[in-house]
C-alpha positions in Angstrom: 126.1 7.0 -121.9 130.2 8.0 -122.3 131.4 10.3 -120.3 132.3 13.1 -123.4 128.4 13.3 -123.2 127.4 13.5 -119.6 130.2 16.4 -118.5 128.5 18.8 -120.8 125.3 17.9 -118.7 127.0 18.3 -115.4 128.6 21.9 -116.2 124.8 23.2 -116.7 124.0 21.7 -113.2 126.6 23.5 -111.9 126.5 26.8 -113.7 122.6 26.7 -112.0 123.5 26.3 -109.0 125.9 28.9 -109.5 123.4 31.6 -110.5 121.3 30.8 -107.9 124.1 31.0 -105.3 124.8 34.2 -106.4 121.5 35.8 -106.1 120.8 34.8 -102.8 124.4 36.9 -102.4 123.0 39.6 -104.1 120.1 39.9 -102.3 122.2 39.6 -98.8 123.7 41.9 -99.5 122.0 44.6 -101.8 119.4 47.2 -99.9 116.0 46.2 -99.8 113.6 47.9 -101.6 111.3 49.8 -99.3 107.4 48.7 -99.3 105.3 51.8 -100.4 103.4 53.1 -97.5 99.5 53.5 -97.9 98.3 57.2 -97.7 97.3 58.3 -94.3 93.7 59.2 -94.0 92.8 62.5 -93.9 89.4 63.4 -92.0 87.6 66.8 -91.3 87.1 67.0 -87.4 84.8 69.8 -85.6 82.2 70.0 -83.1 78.9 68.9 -82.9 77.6 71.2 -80.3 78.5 74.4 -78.1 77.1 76.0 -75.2 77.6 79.1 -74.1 76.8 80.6 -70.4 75.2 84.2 -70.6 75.9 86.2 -67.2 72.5 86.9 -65.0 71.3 90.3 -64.6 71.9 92.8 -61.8 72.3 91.2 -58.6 71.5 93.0 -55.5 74.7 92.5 -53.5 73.0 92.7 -49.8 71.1 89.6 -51.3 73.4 87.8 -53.3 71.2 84.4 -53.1 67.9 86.7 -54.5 66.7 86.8 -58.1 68.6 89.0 -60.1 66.5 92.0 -61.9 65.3 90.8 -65.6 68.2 91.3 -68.1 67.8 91.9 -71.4 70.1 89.7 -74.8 70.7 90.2 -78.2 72.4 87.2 -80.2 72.8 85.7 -83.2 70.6 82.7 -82.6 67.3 85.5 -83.1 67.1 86.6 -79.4 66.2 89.8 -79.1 64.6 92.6 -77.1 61.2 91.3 -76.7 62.4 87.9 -75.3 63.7 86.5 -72.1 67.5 86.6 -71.8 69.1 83.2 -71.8 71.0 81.1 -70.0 72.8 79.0 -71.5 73.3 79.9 -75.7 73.4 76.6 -77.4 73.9 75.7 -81.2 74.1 72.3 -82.8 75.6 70.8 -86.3 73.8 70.4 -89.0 75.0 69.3 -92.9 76.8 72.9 -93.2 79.1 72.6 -89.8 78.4 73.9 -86.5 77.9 77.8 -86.6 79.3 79.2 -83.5 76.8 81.7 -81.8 77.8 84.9 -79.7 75.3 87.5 -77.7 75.6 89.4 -75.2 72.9 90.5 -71.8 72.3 93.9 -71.2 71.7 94.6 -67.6 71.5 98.3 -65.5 69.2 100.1 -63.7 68.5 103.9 -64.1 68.4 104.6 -60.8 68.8 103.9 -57.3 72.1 102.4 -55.6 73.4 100.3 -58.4 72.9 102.8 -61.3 74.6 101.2 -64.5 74.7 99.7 -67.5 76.7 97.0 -68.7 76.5 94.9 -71.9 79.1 91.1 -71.1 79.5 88.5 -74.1 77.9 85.2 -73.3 80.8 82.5 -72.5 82.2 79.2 -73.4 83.5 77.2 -70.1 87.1 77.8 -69.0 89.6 75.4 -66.6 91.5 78.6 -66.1 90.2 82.0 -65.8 90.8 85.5 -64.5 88.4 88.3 -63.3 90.5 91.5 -63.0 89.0 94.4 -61.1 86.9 95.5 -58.2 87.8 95.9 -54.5 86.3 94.6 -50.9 86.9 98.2 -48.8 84.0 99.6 -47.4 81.6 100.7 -49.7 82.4 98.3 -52.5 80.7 94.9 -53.0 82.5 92.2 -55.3 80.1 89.1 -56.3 81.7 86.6 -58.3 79.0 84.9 -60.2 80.3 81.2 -61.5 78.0 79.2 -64.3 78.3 75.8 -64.5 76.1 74.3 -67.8 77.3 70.9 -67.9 75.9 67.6 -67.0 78.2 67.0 -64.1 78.9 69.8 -61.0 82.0 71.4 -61.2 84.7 72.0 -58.2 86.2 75.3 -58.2 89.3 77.0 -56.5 89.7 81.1 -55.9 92.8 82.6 -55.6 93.3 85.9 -55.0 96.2 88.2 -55.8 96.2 92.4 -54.5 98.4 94.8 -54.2 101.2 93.0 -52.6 101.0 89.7 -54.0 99.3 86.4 -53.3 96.9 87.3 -50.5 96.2 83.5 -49.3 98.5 80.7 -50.0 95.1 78.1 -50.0 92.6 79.1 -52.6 88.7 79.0 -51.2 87.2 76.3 -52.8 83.3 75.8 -53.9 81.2 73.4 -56.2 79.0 74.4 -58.6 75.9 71.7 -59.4 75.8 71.0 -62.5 73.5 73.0 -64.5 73.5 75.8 -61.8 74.8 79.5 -61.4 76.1 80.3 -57.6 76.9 83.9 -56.4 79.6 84.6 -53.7 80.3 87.9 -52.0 84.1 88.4 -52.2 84.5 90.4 -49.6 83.6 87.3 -47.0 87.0 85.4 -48.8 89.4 88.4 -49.7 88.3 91.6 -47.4 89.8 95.4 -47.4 91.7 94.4 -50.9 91.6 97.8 -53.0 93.1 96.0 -55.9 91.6 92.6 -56.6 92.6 90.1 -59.3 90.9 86.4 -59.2 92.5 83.5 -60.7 89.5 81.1 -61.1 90.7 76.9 -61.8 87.9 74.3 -62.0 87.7 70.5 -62.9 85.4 69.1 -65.3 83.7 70.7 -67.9 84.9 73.8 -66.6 82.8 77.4 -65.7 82.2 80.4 -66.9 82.9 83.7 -64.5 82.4 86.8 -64.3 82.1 89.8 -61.2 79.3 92.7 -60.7 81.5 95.3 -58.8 79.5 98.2 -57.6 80.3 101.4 -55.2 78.8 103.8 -52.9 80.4 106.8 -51.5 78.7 107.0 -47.8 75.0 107.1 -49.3 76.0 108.3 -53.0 76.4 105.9 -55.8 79.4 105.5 -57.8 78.4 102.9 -59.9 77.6 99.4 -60.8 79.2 97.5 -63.8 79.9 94.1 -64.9 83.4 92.1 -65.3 84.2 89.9 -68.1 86.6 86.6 -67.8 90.5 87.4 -69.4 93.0 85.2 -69.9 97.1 85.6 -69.6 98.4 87.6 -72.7 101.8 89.5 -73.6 99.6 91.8 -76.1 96.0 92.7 -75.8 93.9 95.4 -76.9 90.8 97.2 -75.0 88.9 99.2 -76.6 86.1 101.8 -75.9 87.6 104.1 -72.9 85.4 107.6 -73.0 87.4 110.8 -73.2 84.7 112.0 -70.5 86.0 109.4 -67.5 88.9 109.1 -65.2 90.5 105.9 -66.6 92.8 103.5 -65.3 94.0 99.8 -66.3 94.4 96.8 -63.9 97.7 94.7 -64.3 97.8 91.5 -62.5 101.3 89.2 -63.0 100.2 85.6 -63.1 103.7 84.5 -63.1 106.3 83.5 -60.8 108.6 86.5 -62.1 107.7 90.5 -63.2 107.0 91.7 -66.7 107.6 95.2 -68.0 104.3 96.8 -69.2 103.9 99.4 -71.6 100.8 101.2 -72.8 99.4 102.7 -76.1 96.9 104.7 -76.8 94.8 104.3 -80.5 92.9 106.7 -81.4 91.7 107.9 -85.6 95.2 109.0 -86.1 98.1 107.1 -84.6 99.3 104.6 -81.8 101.1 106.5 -79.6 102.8 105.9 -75.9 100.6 106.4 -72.6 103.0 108.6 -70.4 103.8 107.1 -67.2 102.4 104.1 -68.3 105.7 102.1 -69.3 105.9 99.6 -65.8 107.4 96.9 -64.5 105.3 94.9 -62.5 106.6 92.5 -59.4 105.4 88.5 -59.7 102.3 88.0 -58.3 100.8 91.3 -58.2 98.4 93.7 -59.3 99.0 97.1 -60.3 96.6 100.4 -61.2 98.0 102.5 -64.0 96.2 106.1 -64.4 95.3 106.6 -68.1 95.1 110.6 -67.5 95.0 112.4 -70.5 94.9 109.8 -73.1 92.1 111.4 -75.3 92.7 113.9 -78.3 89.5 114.3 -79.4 85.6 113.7 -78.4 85.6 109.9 -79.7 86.4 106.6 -77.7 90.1 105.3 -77.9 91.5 101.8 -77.9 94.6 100.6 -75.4 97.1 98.6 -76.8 98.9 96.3 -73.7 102.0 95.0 -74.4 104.5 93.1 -71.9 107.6 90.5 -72.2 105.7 88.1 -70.0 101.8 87.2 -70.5 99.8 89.0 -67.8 95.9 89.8 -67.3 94.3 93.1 -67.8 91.5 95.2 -67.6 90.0 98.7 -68.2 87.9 100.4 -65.7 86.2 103.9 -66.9 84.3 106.6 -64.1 82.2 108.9 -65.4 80.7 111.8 -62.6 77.0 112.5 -63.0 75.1 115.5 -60.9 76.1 116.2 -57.5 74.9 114.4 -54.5 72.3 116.7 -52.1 74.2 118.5 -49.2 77.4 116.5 -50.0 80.4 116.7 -52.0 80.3 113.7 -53.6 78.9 113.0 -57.2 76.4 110.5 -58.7 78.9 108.4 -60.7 78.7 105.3 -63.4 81.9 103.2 -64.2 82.7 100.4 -66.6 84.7 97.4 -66.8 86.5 96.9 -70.5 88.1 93.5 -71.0 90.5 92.6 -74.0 88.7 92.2 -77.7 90.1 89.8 -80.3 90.3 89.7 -83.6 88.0 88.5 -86.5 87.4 89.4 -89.9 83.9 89.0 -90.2 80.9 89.4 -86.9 77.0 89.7 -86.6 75.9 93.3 -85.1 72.8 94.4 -83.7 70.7 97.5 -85.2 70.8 100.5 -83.4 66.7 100.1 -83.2 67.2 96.7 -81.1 69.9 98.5 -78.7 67.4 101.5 -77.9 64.8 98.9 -77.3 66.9 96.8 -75.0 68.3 100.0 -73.2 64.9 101.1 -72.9 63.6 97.9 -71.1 66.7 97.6 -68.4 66.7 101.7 -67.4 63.4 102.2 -67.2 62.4 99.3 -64.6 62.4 100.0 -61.3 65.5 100.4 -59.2 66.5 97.4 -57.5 67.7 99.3 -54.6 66.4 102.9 -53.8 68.4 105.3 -52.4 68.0 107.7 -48.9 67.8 110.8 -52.2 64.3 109.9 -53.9 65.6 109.9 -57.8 63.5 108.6 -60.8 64.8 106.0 -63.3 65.2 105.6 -66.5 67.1 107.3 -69.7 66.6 109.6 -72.4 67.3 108.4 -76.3 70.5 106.0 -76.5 72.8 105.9 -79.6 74.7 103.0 -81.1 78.3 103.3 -82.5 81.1 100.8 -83.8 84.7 101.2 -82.6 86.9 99.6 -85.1 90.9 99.0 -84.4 92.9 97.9 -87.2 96.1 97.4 -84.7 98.7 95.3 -86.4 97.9 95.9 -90.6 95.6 97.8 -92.7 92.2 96.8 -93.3 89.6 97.3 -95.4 86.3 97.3 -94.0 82.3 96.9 -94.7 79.9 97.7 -92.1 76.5 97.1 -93.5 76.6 99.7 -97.2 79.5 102.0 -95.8 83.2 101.1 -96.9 86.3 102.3 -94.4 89.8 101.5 -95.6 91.9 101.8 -92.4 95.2 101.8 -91.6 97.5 99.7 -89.4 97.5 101.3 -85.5 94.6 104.0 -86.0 91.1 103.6 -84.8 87.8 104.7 -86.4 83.4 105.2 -84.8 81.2 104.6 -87.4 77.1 104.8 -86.1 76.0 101.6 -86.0 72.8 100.9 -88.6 69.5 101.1 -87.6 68.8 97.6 -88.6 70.7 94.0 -87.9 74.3 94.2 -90.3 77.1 92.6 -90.8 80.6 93.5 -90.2 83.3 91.8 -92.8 87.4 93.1 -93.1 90.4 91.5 -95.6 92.2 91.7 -92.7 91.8 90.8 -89.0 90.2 93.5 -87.2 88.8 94.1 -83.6 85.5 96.2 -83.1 83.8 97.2 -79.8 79.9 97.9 -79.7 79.7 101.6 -77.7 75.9 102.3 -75.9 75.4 105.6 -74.6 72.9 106.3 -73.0 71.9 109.4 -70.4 70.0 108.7 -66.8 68.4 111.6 -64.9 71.8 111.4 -62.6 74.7 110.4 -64.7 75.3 109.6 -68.3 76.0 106.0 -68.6 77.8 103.7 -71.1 78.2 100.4 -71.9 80.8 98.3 -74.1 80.5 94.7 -75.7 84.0 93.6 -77.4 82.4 91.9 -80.6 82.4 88.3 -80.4 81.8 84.7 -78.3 84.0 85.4 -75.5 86.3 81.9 -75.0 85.4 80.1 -78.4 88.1 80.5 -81.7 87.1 79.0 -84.7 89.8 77.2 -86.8 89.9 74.2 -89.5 92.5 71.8 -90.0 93.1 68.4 -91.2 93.3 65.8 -89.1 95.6 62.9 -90.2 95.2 59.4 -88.7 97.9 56.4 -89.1 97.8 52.9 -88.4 
């Protein structure tokens, strides 16, 4: 082959190479393209089961370890008032999710030494709780009741806080078995505290608390009511205070610094300022704020609570019944109201259940008689709804009757005679009201609408990798 024939060949070698050479150049230097990630999956997560711990009922408090006197429930698992109260409120998933039950036990006496009624929310377990109200001086009996419905026991620690702060640096510490309820007498961990706050901390599973405070003036009742668990807030609403009772609220500061506390009253018209009742609070103490005068007209009012630092709260209403033989003390009842939340939709009672249920707790015997012979039991209860529609307007169906409400008033409806159903377009908060009168006092009792402890919410759950 001549040479005029074999460049020609050679020039195409190198012209290859060439092109080659120059996209590995182009790749070096060129960005890479990126890879095209796979969708993350996307998965609907939610509970299979929940329990809930329902509170016992009254407890004689110079026998804390004894039976307490047959309480009486209403929930939306189909407990009513011709069954045993529960325990322990339990719901499971099925194909349509897990539908969260609430209830509450109704437990009072008519008579005798710890004349009462109180209706508290069953409970989902809490690591952190707070029981705000009550006092050890003499007269008064505290029992902190702590319900423990897992599989495992459950240690819990006590700290107290009164009037000037943190009472013992060393919280008392107990165990709860699992499945088990135990009953302590305050008084023998915190004594002569006028103004008690409890902040209750347990491993595990967690428990449920709650306090049956009761009061007697030398030999004269003054009382006996249940206390719901709270949690730290900067704004909480309580609702349910009777314009016939001296009212106060409880502060307690959880916090290592003070918080400036002001309170409103709402009522069917407005939300208005409580004189007297803008505070600041010191760190680590608990306050009593007089709610003199806070009523306008003959209907129960809601308290708005709202503070630059979260702290816990509480409501506590007296109402004087007939006076006491040869003394100048009066028959009382009092009642504990704890903070409500907010929902937009909630399963009531009929007011034919409540009067059953009433019926059965006032007119058993009294637990405790007192030196005064007195019969028990009550005359006809009623049932009412409070409604608050706090932070925006709301409109409202309450079994056939239609409210439209608007933002900061408050409204009582009666409830219906049968079970109904309460729905809102906007977040709401309702409080079940039971009045009832015994032979020595009139007597009321409030449930804040709801599973106290459990929120519903839905949300996707994205997983990578």
């Amino acid at each position: 082959m001549s040479l005029r024939h074999r460049l020609p060949a050679a020039a195409g070698l190198l012209a290859a190479l060439a092109a080659i050479v120059g996209a590995a150049a182009a790749d070096r230097w060129a960005p890479p393209v990126a890879a095209e990630a796979p969708a993350p999956a996307v998965y609907s997560a939610s509970p299979a089961s929940v329990a809930l711990a329902c509170p016992p009922g009254v407890l004689n408090p110079f026998d804390a370890a004894a039976p307490a006197a047959p309480a009486s429930a209403w929930t939306t698992t189909g407990i009513g008032a011709d069954d045993e109260a529960p325990r322990v409120l339990e719901a499971h998933a099925d194909d349509g999710g897990l539908d969260v039950p609430s209830g509450f036990v109704l437990a009072g006496q008519g008579g005798g030494e710890l004349l009462g009624l109180s209706a508290t929310s069953c409970a989902s377990a809490s690591l952190d709780q707070w029981v705000v109200g009550g006092s050890t001086t003499v007269g008064d009996d505290l029992l902190l009741v702590l319900s423990n419905s897992a599989q495992t026991a459950s240690i819990v620690s006590v700290t107290g806080y009164g009037a000037t702060g943190l009472i013992d640096e060393t919280p008392q510490q107990v165990t709860v078995p699992a499945g088990q309820t135990l009953t302590v007498l305050v008084a023998g961990w915190f004594p002569d505290e006028e103004r008690l706050a409890l902040n209750i901390a347990a491993d595990g599973a967690g428990v449920v608390a709650w306090a049956q405070y009761s009061s007697l003036d030398g030999e004269t009742p003054r009382g006996a009511s249940w206390i719901s668990p709270t949690r730290p807030l900067d704004r909480q609403v309580i609702g349910g205070l009777d314009p016939r009772g001296r009212a106060s609220v409880r502060i307690a500061v959880p916090g290592a610094d003070p918080a400036h506390v002001a309170v409103s009253v709402i009522d069917g018209d407005s939300t208005r300022p409580v004189p007297g009742a803008d505070v600041d609070v010191d760190a680590s103490t608990v306050l009593d704020i007089p709610m003199g005068g806070i009523a306008s007209g003959p209907d129960p009012v809601a308290l708005l609570i709202e503070s630059d630092a979260p702290v816990v709260a509480s409501a506590s209403v007296v109402l004087e019944g007939e006076q006491w033989p040869e003394a100048d003390a009066r028959w009382a009842s009092r009642g504990h109201l704890g903070p409500v939340t907010a929902s937009t939709e909630a399963a009531l009672p009929g007011s034919a259940q409540i009067s059953r249920l009433v019926a059965a707790q006032l007119d058993a015997p009294a637990l405790r008689a007192t030196a005064v012979d007195t019969p028990s039991g009550a005359g006809p209860s009623r049932a009412r709804l409070l409604l608050i529609a706090d932070e925006a307007p709301a409109r409202v169906a309450l079994g056939d009757e239609r409210i439209e409400m608007s933002a900061g008033t408050a409204r009582v409806l009666d409830l219906p005679e049968e079970d109904s159903s309460l729905t809102s377009d906007a977040p709401i908060r309702a409080v079940l009201l039971i009045d009832a009168d015994a032979a020595t006092a009139p007597l009321q009792a409030t449930w804040p609408v709801g599973a106290l402890g459990v929120s519903a919410r839905s949300a996707p759950v994205r997983v990578d990798g």
